[in-house]
C-alpha positions as CSV (number, residue, x, y, z in Angstrom):
1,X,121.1,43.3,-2.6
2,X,120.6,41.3,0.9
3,X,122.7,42.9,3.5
4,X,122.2,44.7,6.2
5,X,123.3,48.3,5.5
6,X,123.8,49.8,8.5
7,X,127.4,47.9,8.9
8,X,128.9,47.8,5.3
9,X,130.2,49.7,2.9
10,X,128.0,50.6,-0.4
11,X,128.4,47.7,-2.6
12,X,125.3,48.5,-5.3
13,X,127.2,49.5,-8.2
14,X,129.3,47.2,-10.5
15,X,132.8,47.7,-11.8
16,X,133.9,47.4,-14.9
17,X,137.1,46.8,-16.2
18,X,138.8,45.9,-19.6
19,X,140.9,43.4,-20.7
20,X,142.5,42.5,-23.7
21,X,143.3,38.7,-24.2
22,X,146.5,37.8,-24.1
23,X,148.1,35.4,-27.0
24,X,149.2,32.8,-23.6
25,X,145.2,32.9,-22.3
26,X,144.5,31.0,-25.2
27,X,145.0,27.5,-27.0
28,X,145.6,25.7,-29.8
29,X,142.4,26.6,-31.9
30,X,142.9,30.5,-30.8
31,X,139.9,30.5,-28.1
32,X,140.1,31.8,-24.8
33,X,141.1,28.6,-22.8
34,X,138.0,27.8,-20.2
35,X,140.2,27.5,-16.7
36,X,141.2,31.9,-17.9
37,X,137.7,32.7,-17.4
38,X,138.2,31.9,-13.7
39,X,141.0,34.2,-13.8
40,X,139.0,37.0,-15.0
41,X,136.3,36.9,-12.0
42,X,139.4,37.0,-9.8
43,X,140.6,40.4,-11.0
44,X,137.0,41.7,-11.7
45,X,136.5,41.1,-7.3
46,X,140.3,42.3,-7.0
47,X,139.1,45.5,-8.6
48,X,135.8,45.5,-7.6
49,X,137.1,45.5,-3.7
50,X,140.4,48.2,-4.6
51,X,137.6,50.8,-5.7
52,X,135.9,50.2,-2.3
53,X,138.5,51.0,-0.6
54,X,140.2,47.5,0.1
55,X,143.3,46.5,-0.3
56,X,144.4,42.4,-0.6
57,X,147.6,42.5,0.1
58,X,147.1,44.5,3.3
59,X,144.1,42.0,4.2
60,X,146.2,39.0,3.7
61,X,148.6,40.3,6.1
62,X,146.3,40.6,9.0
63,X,146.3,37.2,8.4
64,X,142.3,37.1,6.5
65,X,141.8,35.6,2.9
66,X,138.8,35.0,0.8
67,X,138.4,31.3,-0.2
68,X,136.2,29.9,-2.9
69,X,133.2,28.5,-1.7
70,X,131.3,27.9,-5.1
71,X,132.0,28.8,-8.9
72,X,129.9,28.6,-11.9
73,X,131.0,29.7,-15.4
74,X,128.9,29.7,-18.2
75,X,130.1,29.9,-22.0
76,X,127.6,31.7,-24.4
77,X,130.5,32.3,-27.4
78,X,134.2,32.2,-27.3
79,X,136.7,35.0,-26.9
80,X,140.0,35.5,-29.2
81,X,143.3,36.8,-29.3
82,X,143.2,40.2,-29.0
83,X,139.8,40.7,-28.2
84,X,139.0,43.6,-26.0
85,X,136.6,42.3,-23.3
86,X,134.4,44.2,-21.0
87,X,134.2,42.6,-17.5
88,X,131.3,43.7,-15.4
89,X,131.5,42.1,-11.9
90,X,128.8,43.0,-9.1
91,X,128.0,41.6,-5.6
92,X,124.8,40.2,-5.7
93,X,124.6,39.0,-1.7
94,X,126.7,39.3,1.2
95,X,125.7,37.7,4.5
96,X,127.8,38.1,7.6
97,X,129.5,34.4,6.5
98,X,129.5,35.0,2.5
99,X,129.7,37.3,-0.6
100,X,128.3,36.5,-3.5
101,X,129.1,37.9,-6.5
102,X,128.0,37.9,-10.4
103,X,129.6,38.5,-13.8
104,X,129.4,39.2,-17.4
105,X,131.7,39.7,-19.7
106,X,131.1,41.3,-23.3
107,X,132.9,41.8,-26.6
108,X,131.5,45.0,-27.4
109,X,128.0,44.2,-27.2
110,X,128.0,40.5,-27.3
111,X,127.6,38.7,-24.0
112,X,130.3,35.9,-24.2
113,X,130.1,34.6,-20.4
114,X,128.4,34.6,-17.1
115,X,129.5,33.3,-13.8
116,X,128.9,33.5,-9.8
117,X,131.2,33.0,-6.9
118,X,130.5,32.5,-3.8
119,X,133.3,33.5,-1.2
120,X,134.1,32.9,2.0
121,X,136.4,35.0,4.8
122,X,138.5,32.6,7.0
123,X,141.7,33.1,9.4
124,X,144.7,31.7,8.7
125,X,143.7,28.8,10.9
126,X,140.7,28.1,8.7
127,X,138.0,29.7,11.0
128,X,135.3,31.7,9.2
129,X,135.3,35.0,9.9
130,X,132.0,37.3,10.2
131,X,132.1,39.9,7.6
132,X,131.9,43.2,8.8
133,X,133.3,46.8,7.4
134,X,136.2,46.4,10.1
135,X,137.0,43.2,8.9
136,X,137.0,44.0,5.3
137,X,138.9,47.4,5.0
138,X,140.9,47.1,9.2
139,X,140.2,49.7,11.6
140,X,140.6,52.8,9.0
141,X,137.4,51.4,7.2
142,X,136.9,52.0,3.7
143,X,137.4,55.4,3.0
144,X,140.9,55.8,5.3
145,X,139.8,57.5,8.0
146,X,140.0,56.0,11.8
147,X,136.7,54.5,12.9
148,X,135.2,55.8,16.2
């Protein structure tokens, strides 16, 4: 991954996460509608970022959120009711103005989709803000305990 290491957490592995599609996720022919896939990725970075360390709610209330930049979503084979689907999502970059992160998600072995999203950090009044450990995870960082 491009980032400079000596001020972030270790983002190198993926998280993975099941879900099991939900009968109001899909329509009328019984397919995963397109707009859940979005909804997916969201959880997948949710997650991914909770077992970092982070915590959104407690970011959004020092007044920091993560705002789409870019999306992509491509659509190899659909997904059904009831499926159980394995969501991989990984950060590919992060630059002191961006993350970018990737995912796949599988029916047991069956890729169904890929996507990206790119993200960026920004104040309440709009202003990006540069990414740093600090930033991300507030002054306990991402393991809990007070910085120096």
């Amino acid at each position: 991954m491009n980032r400079q290491k000596d001020n972030m957490v270790d983002w190198d592995d993926a998280h993975e996460m099941t879900i099991r599609v939900r009968y109001c996720e899909t329509d009328a022919m019984g397919l995963v509608h397109h707009g859940t896939y979005v909804n997916y990725f969201e959880m997948g970075r949710t997650e991914l970022f909770r077992s970092k360390g982070g915590n959104y709610r407690e970011f959004e209330s020092r007044g920091l959120f993560f705002v789409v930049v870019s999306l992509e979503c491509h659509y190899k084979a659909p997904a059904r009711y009831d499926d159980v689907l394995t969501l991989r999502t990984q950060l590919l970059r992060m630059t002191p103005a961006k993350m970018e992160h990737q995912y796949t998600l599988f029916r047991d072995q069956q890729l169904l989709t890929t996507g990206k999203t790119v993200l960026a950090c920004v104040d309440q009044e709009g202003q990006v803000q540069r990414l740093s450990d600090a930033l991300l995870f507030g002054e306990a960082g991402p393991d809990g305990a007070l910085g120096e």
